[in-house]
C-alpha positions, 0 to 999 in steps of 0.5 A, a space after each residue: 551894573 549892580 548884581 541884582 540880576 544874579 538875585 532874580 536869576 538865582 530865585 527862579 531858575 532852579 532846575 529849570 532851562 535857562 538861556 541867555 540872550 545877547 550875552 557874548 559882548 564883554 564876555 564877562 558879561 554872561 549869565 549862563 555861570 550865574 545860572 549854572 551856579 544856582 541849579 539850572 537844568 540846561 544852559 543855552 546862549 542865544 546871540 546874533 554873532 556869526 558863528 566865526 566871531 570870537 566872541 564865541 571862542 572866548 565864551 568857550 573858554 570861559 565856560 571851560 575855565 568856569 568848569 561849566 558843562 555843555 552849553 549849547 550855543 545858538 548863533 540868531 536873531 531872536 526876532 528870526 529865532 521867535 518866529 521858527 516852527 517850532 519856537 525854541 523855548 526856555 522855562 528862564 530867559 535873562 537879556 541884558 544891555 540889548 533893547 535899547 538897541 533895537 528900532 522896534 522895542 515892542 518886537 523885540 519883548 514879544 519875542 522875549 515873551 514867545 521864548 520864555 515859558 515862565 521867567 524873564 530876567 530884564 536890564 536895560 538902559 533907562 533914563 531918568 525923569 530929571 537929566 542934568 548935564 553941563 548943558 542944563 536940564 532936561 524933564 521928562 514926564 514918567 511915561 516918557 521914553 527918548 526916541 535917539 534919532 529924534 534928539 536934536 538941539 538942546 535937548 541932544 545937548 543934554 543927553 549927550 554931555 549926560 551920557 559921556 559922562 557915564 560911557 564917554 563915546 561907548 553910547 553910539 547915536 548918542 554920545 557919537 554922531 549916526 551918520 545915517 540911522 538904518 532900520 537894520 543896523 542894532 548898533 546904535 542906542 535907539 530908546 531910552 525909556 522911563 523905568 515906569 515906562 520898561 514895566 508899561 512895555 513888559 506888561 504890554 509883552 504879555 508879561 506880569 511884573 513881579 520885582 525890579 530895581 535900579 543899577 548901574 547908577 539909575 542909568 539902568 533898571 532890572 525886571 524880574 517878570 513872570 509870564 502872563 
């Protein structure tokens, strides 16, 4: 993905508390440095890993190699995490890479909303209007947003040759069969909306639309949203 997600954070998370929400997978992939790099007042990585895992080391050892200060580490779901007394809360929330793998993209942004005070930085996967592959293509209208369980024939063709064309097998549900769809399994590729669509949910959110950009080729879009 292009950095553009590193320019909304920098412009809005000066002196503030920040929190990173599903940022272990790929390790490289966080934004806590970004953030401590442009001034951020506390640092916090929010993820569903167990506590075990070793992704968590591997984070620590990035921060450390980075010279990052203290960063407190919270092992949650967010949608559990966002119904807490009290709710934790953070002036700067940034989430990349984990909506489309929710089964209730709504849930998942009104939790987003009850976390962030002021700012939300937002990417995820999105497609296009227009989907052409080896096996044809495939129109969407601009309010459109792919239910993944309910692909099937042609249209499921399509997708599918698009999406390993860009991710080969890493699209589960999409680019490798779900042997049985679970309403409590985050691992497959749930949604795809429209770019135009992620704003509609945001602004639904209880969130206000202040800048976005597409990256990873158009497959993904970023949104830098303030709070209503």
């Amino acid at each position: 993905m292009s950095e553009v997600r590193d320019t909304y954070i920098s412009q809005v998370v000066t002196g503030k508390s920040f929190a990173d929400v599903g940022g272990l997978w790929g390790t490289v992939n966080e934004k806590v440095s970004v953030a401590h790099t442009h001034g951020a007042r506390t640092l916090t990585m929010i993820d569903v890993s167990p506590p075990d895992s070793e992704l968590w080391a591997l984070f620590d050892e990035r921060r450390r190699t980075l010279r990052i200060p203290a960063v407190e580490c919270m092992s949650a779901d967010i949608l559990t995490l966002a119904e807490a007394a009290p709710c934790p809360q953070f002036e700067v929330v940034h989430c990349s890479g984990v909506l489309y793998h929710m089964p209730e993209p709504m849930q998942f942004l009104r939790a987003l909303r009850k976390i962030a005070r002021e700012a939300l930085v937002l990417t995820s996967a999105v497609t296009a209007t227009r989907v052409e592959s080896t096996k044809g293509v495939l129109e969407l209208p601009a309010a459109a947003m792919l239910c993944v369980p309910a692909l099937q024939g042609r249209e499921r063709e399509i997708v599918q040759s698009y999406w390993q064309g860009i991710v080969g097998d890493g699209a589960f549900g999409i680019t490798q069969e779900v042997a049985e769809w679970s309403f409590e399994d985050f691992g497959p590729w749930w949604w795809l909306p429209t770019a135009e669509a992620l704003r509609a949910m945001c602004e639904v959110a209880g969130f206000r639309y202040e800048a976005g950009a597409p990256s990873w080729n158009g497959n993904a879009y970023t949104l830098l949203l303030s709070v209503r």
